[in-house]
C-alpha positions in Angstrom: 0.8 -12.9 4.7 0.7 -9.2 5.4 3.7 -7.1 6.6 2.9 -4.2 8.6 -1.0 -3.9 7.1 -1.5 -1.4 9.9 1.6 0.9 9.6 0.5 4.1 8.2 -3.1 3.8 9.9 -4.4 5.7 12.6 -4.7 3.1 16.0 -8.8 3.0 15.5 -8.3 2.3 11.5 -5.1 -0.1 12.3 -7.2 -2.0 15.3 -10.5 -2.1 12.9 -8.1 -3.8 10.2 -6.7 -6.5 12.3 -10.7 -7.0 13.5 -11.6 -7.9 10.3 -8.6 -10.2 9.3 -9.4 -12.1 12.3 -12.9 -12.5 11.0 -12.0 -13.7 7.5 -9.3 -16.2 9.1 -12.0 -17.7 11.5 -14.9 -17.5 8.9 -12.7 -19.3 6.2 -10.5 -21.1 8.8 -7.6 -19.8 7.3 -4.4 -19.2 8.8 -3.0 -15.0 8.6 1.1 -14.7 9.3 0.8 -10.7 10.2 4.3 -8.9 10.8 3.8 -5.9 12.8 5.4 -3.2 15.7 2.5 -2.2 17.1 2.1 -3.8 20.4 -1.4 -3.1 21.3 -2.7 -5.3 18.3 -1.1 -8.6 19.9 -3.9 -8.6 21.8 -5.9 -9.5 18.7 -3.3 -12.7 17.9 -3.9 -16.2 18.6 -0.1 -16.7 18.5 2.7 -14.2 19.1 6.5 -15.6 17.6 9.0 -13.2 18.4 11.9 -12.9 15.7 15.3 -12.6 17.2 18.5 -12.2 15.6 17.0 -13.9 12.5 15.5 -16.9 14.8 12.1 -17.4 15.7 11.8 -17.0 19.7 8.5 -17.7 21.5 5.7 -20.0 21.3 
């Protein structure tokens, strides 16, 4: 689990980050539950589940 792992990072840093988790979650066929606000690193999700009023919305 990792809440906002991107936040304070610059979008190269933040986009390199999520690159890497990926790799460790296919190379050890892990799962990774990221919480983020940055919209161009969904791109990088398998899954996207949207949170709304305290509900999980989306596939």
């Amino acid at each position: 689990m990792a809440d906002e792992p991107t936040g304070q990072s610059d979008a190269e840093t933040g986009h390199a980050v999520m690159e890497l988790l990926r790799a460790v979650v296919r190379g050890e066929r892990v799962t990774a539950l990221v919480a983020t606000h940055d919209a161009a690193l969904l791109d990088l999700a398998d899954r996207v589940p949207e949170l709304r009023d305290g509900e999980v919305a989306g596939p």
